[in-house]
DOKOL-394836 format. One record per atom (N, C-alpha, C, O): x, y, z; atom name; residue in three letters; residue number from 1. Coordinates in steps of 0.05 Angstrom, whole numbers. Layout:
<r><c1>X</c1><c2>Y</c2><c3>Z</c3><at>CA</at><aa>ALA</aa><i>NUM</i></r>
...
***
This chain:
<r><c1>47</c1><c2>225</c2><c3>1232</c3><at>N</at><aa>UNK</aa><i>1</i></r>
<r><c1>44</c1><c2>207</c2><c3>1210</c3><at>CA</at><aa>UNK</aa><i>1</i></r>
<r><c1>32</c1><c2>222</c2><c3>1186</c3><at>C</at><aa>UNK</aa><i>1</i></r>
<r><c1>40</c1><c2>217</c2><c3>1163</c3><at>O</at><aa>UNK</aa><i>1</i></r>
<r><c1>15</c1><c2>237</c2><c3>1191</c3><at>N</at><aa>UNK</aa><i>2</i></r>
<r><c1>-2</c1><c2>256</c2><c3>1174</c3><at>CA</at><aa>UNK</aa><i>2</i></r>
<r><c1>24</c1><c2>280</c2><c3>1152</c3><at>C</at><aa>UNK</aa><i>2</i></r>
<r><c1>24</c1><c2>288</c2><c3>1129</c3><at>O</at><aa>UNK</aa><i>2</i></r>
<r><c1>36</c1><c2>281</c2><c3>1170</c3><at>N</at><aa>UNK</aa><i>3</i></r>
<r><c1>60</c1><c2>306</c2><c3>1153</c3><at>CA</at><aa>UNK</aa><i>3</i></r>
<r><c1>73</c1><c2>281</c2><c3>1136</c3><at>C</at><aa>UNK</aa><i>3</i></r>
<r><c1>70</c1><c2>278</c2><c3>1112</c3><at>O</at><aa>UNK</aa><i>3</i></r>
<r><c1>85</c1><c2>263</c2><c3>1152</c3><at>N</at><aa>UNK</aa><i>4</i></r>
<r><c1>95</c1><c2>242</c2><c3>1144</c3><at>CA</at><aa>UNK</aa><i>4</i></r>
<r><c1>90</c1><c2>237</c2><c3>1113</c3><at>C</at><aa>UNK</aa><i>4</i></r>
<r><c1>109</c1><c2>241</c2><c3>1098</c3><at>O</at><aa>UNK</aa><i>4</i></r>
<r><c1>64</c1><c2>227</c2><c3>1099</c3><at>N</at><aa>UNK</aa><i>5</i></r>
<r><c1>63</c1><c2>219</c2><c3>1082</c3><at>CA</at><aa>UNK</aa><i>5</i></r>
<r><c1>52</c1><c2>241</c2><c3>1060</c3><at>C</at><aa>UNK</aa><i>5</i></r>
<r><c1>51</c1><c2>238</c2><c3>1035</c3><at>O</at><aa>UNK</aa><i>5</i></r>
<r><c1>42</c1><c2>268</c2><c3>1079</c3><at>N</at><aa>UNK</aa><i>6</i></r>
<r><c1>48</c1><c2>291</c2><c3>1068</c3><at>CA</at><aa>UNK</aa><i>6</i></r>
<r><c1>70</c1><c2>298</c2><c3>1049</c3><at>C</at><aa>UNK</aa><i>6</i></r>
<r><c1>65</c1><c2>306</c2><c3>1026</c3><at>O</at><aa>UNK</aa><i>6</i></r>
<r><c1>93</c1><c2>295</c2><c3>1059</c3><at>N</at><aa>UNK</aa><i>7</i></r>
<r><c1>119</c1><c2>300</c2><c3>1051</c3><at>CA</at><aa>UNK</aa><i>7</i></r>
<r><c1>124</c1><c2>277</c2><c3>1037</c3><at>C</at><aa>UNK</aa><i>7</i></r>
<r><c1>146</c1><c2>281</c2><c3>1026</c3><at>O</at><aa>UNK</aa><i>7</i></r>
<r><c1>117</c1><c2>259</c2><c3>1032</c3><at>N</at><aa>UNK</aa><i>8</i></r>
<r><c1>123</c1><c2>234</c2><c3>1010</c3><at>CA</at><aa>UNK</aa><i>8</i></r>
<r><c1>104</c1><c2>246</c2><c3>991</c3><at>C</at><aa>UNK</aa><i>8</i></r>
<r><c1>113</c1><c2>254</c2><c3>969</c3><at>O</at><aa>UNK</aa><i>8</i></r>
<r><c1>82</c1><c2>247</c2><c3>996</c3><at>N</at><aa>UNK</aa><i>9</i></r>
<r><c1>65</c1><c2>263</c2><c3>961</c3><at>CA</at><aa>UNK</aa><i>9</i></r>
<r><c1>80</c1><c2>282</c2><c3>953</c3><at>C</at><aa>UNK</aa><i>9</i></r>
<r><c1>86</c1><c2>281</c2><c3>929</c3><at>O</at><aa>UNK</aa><i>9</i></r>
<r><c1>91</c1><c2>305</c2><c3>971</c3><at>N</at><aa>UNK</aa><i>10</i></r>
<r><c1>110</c1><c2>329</c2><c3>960</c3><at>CA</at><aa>UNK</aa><i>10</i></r>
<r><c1>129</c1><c2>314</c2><c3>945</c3><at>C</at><aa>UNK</aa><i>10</i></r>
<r><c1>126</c1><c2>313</c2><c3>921</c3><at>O</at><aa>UNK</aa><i>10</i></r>
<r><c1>152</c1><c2>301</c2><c3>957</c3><at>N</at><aa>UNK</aa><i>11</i></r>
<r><c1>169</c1><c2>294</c2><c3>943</c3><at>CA</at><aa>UNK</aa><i>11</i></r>
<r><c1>169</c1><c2>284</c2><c3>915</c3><at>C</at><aa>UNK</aa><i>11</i></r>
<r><c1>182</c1><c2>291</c2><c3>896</c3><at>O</at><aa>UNK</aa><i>11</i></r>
<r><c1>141</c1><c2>256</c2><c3>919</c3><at>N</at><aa>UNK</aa><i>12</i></r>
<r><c1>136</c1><c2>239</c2><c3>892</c3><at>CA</at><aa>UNK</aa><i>12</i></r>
<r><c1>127</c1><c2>274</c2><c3>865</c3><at>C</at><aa>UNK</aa><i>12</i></r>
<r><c1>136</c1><c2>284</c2><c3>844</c3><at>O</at><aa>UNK</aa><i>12</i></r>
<r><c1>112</c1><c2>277</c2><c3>878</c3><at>N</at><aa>UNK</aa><i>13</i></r>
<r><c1>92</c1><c2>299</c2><c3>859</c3><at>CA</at><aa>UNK</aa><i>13</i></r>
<r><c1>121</c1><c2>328</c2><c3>848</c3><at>C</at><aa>UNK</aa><i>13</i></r>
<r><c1>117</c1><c2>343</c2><c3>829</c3><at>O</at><aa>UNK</aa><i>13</i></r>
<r><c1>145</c1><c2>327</c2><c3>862</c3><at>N</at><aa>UNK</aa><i>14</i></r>
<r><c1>155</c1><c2>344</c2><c3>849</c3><at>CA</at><aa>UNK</aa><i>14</i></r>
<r><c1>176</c1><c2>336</c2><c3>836</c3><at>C</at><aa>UNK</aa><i>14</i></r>
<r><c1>188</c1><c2>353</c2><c3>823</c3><at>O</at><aa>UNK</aa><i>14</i></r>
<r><c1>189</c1><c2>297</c2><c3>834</c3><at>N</at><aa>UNK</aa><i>15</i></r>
<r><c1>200</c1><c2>280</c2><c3>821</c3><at>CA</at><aa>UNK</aa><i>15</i></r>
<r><c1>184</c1><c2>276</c2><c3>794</c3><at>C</at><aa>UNK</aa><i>15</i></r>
<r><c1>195</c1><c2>272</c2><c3>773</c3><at>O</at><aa>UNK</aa><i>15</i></r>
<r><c1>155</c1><c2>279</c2><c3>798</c3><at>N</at><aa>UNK</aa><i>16</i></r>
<r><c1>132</c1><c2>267</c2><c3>772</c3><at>CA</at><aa>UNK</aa><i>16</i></r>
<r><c1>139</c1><c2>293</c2><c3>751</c3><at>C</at><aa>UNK</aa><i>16</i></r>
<r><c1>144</c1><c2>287</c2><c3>727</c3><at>O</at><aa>UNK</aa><i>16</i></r>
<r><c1>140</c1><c2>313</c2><c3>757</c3><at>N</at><aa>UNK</aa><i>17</i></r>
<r><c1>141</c1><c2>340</c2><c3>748</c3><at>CA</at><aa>UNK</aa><i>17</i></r>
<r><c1>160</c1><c2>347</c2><c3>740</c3><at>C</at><aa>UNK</aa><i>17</i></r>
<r><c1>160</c1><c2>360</c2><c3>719</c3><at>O</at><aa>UNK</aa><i>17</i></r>
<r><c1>186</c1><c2>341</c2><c3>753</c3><at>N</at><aa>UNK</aa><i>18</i></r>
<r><c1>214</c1><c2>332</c2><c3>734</c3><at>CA</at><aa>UNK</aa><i>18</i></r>
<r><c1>215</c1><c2>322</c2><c3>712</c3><at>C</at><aa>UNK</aa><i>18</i></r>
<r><c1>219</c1><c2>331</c2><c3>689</c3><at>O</at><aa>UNK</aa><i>18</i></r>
<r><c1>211</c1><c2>294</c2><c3>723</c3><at>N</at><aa>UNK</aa><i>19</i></r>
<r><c1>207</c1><c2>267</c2><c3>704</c3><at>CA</at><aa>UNK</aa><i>19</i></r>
<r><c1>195</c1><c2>281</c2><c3>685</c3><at>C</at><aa>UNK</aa><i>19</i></r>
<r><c1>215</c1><c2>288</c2><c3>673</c3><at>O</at><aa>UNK</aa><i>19</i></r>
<r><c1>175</c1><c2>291</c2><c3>671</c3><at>N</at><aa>UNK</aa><i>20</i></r>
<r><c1>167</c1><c2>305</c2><c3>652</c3><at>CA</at><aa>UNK</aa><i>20</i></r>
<r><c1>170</c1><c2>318</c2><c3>633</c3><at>C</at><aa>UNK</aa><i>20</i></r>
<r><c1>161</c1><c2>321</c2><c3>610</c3><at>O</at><aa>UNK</aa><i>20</i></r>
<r><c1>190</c1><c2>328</c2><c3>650</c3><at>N</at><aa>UNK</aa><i>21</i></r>
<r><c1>198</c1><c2>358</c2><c3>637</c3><at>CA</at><aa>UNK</aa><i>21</i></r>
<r><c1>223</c1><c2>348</c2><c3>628</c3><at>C</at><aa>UNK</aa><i>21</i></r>
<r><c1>232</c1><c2>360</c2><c3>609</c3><at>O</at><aa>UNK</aa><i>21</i></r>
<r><c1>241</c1><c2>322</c2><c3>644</c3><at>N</at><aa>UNK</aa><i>22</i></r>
<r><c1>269</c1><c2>313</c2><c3>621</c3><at>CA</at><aa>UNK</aa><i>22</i></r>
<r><c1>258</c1><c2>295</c2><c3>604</c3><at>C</at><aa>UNK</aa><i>22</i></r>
<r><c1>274</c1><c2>291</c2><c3>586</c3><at>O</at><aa>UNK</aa><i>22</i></r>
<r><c1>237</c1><c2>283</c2><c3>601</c3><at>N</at><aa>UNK</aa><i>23</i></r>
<r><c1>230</c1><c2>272</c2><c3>571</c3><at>CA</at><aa>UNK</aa><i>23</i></r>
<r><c1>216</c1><c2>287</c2><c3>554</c3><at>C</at><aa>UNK</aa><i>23</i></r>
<r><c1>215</c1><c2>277</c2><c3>531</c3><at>O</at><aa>UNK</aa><i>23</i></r>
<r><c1>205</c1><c2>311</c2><c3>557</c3><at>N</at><aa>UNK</aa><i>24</i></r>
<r><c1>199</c1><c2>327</c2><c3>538</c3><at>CA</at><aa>UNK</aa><i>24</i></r>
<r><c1>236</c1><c2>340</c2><c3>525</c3><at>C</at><aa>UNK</aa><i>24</i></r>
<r><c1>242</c1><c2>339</c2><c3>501</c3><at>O</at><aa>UNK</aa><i>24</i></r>
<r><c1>249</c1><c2>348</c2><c3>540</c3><at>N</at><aa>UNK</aa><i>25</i></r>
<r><c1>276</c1><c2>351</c2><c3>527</c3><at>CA</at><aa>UNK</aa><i>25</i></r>
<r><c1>281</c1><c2>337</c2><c3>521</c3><at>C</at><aa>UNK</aa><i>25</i></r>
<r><c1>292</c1><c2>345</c2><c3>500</c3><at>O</at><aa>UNK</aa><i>25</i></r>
<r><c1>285</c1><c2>305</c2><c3>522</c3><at>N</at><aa>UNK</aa><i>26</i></r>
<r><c1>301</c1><c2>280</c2><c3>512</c3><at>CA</at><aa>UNK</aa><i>26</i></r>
<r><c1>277</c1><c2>282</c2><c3>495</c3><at>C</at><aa>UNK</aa><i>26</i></r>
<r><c1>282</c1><c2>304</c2><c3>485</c3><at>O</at><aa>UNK</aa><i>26</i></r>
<r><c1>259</c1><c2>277</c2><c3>487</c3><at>N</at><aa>UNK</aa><i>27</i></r>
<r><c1>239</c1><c2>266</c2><c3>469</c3><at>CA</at><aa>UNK</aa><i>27</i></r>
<r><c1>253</c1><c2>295</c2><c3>448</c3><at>C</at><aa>UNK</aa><i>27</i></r>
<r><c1>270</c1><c2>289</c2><c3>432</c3><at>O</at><aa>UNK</aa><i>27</i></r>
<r><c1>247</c1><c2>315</c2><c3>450</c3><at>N</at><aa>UNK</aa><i>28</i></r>
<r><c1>254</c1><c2>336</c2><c3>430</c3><at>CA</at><aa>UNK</aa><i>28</i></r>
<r><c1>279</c1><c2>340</c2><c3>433</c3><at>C</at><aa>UNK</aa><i>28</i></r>
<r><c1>285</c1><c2>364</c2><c3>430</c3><at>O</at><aa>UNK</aa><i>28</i></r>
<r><c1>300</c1><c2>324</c2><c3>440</c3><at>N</at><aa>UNK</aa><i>29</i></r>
<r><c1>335</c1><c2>326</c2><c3>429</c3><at>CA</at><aa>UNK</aa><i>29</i></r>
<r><c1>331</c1><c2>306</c2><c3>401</c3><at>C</at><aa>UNK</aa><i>29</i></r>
<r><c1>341</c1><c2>313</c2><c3>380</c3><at>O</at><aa>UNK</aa><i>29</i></r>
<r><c1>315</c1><c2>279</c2><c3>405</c3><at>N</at><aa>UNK</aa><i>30</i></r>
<r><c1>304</c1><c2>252</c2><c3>387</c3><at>CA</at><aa>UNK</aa><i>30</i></r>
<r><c1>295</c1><c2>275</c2><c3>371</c3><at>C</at><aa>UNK</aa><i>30</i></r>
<r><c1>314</c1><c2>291</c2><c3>370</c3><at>O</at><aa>UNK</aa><i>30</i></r>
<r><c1>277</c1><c2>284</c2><c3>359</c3><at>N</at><aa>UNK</aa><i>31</i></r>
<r><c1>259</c1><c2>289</c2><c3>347</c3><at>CA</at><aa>UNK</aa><i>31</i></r>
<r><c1>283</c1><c2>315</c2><c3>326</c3><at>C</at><aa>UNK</aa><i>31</i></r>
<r><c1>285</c1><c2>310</c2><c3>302</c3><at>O</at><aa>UNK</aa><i>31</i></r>
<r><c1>292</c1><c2>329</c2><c3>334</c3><at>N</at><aa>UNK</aa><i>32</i></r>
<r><c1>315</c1><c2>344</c2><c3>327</c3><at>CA</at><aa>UNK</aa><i>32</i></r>
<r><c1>338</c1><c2>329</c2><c3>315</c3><at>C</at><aa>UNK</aa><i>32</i></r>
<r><c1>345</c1><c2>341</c2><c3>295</c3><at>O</at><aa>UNK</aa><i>32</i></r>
<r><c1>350</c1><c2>312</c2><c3>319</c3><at>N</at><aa>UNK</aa><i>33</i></r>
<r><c1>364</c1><c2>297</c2><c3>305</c3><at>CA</at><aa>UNK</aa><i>33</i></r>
<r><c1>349</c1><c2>279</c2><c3>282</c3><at>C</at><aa>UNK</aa><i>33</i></r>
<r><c1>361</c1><c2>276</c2><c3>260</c3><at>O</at><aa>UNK</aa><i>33</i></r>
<r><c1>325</c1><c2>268</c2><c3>287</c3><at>N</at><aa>UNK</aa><i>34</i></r>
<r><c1>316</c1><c2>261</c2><c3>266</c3><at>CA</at><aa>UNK</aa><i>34</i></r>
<r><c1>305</c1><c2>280</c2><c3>244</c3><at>C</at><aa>UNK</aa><i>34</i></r>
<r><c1>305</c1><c2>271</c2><c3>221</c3><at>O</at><aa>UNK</aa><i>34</i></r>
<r><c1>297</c1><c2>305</c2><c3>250</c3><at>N</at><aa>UNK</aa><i>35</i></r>
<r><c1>296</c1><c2>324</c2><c3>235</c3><at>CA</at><aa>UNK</aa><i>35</i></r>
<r><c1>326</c1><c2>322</c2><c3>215</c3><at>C</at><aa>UNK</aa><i>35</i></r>
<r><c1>327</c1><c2>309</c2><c3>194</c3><at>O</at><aa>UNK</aa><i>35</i></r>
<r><c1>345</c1><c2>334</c2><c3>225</c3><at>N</at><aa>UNK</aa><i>36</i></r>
<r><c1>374</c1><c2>332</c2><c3>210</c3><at>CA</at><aa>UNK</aa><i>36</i></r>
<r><c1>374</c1><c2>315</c2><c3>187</c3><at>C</at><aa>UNK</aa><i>36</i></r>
<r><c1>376</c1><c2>321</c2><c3>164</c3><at>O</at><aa>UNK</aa><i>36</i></r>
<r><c1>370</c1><c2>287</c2><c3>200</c3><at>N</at><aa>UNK</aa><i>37</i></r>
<r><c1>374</c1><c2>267</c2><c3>180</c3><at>CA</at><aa>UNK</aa><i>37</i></r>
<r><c1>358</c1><c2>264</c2><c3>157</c3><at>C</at><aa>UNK</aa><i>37</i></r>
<r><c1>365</c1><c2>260</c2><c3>134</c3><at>O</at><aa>UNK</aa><i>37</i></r>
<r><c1>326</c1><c2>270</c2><c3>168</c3><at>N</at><aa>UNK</aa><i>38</i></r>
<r><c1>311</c1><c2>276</c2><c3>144</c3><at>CA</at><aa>UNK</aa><i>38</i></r>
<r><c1>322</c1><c2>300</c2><c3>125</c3><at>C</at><aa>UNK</aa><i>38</i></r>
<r><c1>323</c1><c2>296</c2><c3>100</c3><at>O</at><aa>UNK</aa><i>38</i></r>
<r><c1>329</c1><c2>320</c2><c3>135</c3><at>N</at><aa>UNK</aa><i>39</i></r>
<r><c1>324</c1><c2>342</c2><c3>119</c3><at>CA</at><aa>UNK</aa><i>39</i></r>
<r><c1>347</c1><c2>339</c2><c3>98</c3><at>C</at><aa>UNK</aa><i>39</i></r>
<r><c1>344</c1><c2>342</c2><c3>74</c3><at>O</at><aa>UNK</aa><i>39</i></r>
<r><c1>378</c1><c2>332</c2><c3>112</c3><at>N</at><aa>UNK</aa><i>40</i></r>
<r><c1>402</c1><c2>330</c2><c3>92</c3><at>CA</at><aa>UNK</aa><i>40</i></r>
<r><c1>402</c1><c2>297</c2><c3>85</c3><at>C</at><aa>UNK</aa><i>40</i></r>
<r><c1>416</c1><c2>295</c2><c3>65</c3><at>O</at><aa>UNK</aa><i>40</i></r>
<r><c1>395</c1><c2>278</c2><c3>91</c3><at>N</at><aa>UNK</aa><i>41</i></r>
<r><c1>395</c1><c2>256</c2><c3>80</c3><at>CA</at><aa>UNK</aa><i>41</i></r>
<r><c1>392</c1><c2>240</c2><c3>58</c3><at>C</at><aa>UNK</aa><i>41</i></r>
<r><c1>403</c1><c2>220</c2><c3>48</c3><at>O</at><aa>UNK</aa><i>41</i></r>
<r><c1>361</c1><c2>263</c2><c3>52</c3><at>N</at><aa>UNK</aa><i>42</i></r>
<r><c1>341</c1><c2>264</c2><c3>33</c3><at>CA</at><aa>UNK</aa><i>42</i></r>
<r><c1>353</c1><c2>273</c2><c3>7</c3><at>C</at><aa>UNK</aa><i>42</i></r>
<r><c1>352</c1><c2>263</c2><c3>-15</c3><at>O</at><aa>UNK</aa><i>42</i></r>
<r><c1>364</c1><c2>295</c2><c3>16</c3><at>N</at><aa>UNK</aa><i>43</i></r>
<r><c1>383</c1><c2>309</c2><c3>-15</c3><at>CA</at><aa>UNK</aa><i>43</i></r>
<r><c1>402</c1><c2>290</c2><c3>-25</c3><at>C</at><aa>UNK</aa><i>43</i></r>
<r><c1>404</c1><c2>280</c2><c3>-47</c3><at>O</at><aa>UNK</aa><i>43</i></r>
<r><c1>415</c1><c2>288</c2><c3>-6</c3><at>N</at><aa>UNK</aa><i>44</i></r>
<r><c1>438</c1><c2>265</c2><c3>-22</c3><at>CA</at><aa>UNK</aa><i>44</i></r>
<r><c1>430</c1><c2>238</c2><c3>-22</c3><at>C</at><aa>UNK</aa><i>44</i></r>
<r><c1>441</c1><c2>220</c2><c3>-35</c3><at>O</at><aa>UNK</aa><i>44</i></r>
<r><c1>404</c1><c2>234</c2><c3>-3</c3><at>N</at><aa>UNK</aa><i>45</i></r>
<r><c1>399</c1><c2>200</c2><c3>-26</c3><at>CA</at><aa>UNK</aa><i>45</i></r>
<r><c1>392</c1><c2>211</c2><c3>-65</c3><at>C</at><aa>UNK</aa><i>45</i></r>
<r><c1>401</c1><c2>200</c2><c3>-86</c3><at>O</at><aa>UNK</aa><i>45</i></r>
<r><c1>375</c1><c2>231</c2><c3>-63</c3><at>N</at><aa>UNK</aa><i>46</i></r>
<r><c1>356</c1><c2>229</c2><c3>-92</c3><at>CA</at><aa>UNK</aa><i>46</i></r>
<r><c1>383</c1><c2>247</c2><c3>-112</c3><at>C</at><aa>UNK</aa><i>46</i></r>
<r><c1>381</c1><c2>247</c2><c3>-137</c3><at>O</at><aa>UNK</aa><i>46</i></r>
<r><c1>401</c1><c2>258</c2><c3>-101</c3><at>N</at><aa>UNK</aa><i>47</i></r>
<r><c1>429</c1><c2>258</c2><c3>-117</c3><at>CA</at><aa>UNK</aa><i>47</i></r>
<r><c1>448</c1><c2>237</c2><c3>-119</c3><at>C</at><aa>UNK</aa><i>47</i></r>
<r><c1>463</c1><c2>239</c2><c3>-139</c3><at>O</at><aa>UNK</aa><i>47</i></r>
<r><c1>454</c1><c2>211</c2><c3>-100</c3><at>N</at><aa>UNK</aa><i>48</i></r>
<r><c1>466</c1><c2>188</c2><c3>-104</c3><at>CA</at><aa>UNK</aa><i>48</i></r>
<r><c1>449</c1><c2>180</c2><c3>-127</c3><at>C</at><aa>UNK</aa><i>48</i></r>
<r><c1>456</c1><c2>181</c2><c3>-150</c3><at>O</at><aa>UNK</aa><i>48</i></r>
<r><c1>419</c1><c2>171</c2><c3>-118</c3><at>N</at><aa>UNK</aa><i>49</i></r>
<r><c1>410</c1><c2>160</c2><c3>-138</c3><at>CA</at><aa>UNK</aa><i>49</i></r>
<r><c1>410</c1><c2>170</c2><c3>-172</c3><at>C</at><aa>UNK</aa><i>49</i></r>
<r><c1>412</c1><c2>154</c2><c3>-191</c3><at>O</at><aa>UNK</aa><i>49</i></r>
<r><c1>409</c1><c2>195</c2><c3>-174</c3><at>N</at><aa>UNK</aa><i>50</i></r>
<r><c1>409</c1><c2>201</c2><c3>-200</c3><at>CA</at><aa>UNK</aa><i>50</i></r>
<r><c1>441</c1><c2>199</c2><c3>-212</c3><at>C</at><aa>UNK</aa><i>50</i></r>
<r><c1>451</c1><c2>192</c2><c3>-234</c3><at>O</at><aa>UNK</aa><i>50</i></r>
<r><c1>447</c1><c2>204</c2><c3>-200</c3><at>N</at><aa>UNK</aa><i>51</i></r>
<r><c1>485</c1><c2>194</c2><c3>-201</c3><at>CA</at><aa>UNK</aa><i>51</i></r>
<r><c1>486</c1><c2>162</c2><c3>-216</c3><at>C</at><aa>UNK</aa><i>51</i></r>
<r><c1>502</c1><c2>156</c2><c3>-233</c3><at>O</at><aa>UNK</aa><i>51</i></r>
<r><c1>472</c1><c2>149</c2><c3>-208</c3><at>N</at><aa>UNK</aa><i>52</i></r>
<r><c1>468</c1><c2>119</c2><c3>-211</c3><at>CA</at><aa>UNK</aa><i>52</i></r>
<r><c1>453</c1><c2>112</c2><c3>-234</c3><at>C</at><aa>UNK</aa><i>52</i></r>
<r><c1>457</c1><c2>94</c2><c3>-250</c3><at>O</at><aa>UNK</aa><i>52</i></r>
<r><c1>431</c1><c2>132</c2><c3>-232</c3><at>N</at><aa>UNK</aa><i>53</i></r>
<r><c1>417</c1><c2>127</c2><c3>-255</c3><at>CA</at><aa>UNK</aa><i>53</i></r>
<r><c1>433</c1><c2>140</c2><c3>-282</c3><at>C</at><aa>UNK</aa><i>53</i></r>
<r><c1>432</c1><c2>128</c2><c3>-304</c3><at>O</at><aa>UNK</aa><i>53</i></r>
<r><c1>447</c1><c2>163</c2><c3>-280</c3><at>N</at><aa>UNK</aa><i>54</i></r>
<r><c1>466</c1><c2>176</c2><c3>-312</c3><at>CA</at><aa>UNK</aa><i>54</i></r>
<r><c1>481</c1><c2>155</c2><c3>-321</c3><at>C</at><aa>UNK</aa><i>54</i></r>
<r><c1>481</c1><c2>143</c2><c3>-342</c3><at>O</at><aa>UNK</aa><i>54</i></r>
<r><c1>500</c1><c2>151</c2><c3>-293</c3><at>N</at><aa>UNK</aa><i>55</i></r>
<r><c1>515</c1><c2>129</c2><c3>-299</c3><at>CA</at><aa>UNK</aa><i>55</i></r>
<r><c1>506</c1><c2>98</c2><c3>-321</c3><at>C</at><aa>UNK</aa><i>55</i></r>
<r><c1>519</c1><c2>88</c2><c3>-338</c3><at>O</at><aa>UNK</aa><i>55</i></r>
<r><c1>485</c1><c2>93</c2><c3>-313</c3><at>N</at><aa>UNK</aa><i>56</i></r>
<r><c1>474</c1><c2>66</c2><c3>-317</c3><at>CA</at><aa>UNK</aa><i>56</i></r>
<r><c1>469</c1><c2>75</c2><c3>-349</c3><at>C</at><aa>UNK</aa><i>56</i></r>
<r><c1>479</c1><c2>61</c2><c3>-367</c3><at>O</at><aa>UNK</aa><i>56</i></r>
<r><c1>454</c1><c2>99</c2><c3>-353</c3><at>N</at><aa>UNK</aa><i>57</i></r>
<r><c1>447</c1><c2>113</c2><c3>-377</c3><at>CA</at><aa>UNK</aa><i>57</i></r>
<r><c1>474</c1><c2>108</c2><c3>-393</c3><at>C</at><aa>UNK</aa><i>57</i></r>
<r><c1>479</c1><c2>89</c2><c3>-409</c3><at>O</at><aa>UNK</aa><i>57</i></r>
<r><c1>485</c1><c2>123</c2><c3>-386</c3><at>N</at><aa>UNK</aa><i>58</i></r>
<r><c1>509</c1><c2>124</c2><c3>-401</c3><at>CA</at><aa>UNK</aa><i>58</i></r>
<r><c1>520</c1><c2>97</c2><c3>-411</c3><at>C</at><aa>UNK</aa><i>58</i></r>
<r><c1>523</c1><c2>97</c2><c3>-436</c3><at>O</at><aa>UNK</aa><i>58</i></r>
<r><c1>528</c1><c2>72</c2><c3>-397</c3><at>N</at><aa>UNK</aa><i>59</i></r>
<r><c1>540</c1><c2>51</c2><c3>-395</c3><at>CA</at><aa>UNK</aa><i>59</i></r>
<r><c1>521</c1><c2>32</c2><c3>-416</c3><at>C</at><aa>UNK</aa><i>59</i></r>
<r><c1>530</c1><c2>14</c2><c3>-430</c3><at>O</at><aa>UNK</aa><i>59</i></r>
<r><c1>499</c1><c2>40</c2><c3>-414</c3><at>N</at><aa>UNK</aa><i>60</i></r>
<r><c1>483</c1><c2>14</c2><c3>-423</c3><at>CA</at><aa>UNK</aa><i>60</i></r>
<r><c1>459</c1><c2>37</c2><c3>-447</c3><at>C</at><aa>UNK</aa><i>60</i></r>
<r><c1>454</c1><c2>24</c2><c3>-467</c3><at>O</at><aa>UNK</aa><i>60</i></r>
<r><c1>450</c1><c2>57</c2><c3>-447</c3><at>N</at><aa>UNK</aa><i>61</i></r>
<r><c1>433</c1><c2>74</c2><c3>-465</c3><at>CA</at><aa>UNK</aa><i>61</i></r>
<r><c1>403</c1><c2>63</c2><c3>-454</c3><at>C</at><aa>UNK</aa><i>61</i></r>
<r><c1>396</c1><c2>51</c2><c3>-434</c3><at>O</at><aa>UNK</aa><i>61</i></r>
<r><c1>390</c1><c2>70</c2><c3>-476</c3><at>N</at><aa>UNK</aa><i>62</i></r>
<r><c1>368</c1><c2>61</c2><c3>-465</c3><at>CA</at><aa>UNK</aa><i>62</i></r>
<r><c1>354</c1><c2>41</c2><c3>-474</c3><at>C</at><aa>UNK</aa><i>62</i></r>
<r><c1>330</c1><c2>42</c2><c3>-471</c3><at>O</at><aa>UNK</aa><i>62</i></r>
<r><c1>366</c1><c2>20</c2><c3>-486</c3><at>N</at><aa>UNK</aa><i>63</i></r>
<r><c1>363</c1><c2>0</c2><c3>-490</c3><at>CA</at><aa>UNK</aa><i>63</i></r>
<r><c1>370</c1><c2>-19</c2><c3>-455</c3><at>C</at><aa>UNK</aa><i>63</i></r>
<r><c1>390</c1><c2>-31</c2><c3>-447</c3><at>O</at><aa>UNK</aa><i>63</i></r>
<r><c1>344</c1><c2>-14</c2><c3>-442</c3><at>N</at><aa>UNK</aa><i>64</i></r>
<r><c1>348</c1><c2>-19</c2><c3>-420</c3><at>CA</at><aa>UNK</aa><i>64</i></r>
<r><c1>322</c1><c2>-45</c2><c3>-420</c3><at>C</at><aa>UNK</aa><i>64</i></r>
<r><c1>298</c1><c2>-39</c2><c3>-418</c3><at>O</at><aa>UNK</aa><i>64</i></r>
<r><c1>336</c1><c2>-84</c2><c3>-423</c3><at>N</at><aa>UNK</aa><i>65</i></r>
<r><c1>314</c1><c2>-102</c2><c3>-413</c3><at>CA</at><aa>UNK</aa><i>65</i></r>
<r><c1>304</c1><c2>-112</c2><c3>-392</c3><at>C</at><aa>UNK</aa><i>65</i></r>
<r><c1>319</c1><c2>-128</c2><c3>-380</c3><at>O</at><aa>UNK</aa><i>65</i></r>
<r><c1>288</c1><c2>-109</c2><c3>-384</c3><at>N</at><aa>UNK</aa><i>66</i></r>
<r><c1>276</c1><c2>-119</c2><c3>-354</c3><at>CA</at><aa>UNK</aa><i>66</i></r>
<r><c1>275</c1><c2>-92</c2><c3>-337</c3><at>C</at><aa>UNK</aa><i>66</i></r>
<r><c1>265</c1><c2>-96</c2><c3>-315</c3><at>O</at><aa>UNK</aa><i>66</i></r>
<r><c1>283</c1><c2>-64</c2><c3>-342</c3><at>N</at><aa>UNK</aa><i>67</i></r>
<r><c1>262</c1><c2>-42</c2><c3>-332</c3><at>CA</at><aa>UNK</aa><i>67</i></r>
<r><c1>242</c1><c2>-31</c2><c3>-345</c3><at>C</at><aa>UNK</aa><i>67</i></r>
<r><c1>239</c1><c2>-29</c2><c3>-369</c3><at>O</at><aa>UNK</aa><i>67</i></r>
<r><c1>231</c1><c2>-25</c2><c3>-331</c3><at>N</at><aa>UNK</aa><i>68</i></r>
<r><c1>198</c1><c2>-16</c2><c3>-349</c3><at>CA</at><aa>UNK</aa><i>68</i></r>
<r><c1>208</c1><c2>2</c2><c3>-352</c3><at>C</at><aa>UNK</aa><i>68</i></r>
<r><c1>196</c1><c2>20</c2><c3>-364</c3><at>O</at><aa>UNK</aa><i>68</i></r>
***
């Protein structure tokens, strides 16, 4: 009985130690793709936006009412 539940701590304790070690990779696969998105996302939002903003410039000057 004694090996018995011996060998159930072995097993659990080298499943726990797994378990670990694939959410540190899944957690840093997440963390890496969110990197991406930040890093190239970022550029082409604040270039859409200025795209939007010439445009608007252009269309309307700066006789712009109701933006500060």
């Amino acid at each position: 009985m004694l090996a018995s539940s011996g060998t159930k701590y072995l097993v659990l304790g080298l499943v726990f130690a797994t378990t670990a070690l694939f959410f540190a990779t899944f957690n840093g696969m997440f963390n890496s793709v969110a990197n991406f998105i930040y890093n190239h996302g970022r550029r082409r939002s604040f270039a859409n936006w200025m795209n939007q903003l010439a445009q608007y410039w252009q269309a309307n000057g700066s006789t712009s009412y109701g933006i500060l």
